[in-house]
C-alpha positions in Angstrom: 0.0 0.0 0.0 1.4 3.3 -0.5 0.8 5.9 1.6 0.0 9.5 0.1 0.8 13.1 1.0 -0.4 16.2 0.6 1.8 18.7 -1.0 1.7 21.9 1.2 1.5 24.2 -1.4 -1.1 22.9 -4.2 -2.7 20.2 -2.0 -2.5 17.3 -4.4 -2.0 13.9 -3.0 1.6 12.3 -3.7 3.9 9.5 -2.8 6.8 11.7 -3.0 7.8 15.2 -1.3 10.5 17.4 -0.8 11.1 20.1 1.3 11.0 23.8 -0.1 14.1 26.0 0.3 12.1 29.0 0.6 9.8 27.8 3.7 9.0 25.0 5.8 6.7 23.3 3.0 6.9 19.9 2.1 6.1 20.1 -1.4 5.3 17.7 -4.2 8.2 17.4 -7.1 6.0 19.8 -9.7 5.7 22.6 -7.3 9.7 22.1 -6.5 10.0 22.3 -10.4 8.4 25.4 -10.3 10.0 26.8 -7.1 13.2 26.1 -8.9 12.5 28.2 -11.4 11.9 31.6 -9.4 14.2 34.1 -9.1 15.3 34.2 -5.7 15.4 30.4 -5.4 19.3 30.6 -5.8 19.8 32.8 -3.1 17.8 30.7 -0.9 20.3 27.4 -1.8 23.2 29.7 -1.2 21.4 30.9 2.2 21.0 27.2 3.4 24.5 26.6 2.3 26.4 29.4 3.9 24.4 28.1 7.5 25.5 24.4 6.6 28.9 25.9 6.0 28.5 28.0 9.8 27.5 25.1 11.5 31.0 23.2 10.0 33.0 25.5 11.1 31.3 25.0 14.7 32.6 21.8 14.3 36.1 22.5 13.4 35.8 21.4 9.8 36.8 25.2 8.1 38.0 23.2 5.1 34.9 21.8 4.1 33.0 24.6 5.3 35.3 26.8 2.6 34.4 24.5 0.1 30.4 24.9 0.9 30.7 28.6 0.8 32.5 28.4 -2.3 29.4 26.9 -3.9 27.2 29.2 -2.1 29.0 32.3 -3.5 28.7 30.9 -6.7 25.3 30.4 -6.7 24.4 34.1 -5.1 27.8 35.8 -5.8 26.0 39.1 -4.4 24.7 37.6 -1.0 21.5 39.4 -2.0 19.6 37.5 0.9 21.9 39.3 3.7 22.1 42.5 1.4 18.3 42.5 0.2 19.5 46.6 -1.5 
């Protein structure tokens, strides 16, 4: 039997779900297609990156935590989540 979910943001019933990177939703694999698609989504990946690479460093892992902000200021070179101007 499978068991179905409801995607938070357009309510259809699914045996797969993600979570968003924008929000808390857990979202069905079309609405991550389109959430992929907006314009601040690669800000948001960068965002959760950069707090990823934070919590490394926490852990005395600067190296890989260089790395992971590396990707993250690739994908939002201009921080614009920090510097919303």
């Amino acid at each position: 039997m499978i068991h179905l979910q409801k995607c938070d943001r357009c309510r259809s019933e699914v045996s797969t779900t993600t979570m968003s990177m924008l929000n808390t939703d857990t979202i069905c694999l079309q609405c991550k297609d389109t959430e992929r698609r907006r314009e601040d989504y690669d800000a948001a990946v960068a965002k959760d990156l950069r707090q990823y690479a934070d919590r490394l460093r926490g852990l005395g892992m600067d190296k890989q935590a260089d790395t992971i902000d590396e990707r993250a200021s690739v994908l939002d070179p201009l921080n614009k989540l920090a510097n919303p101007n």
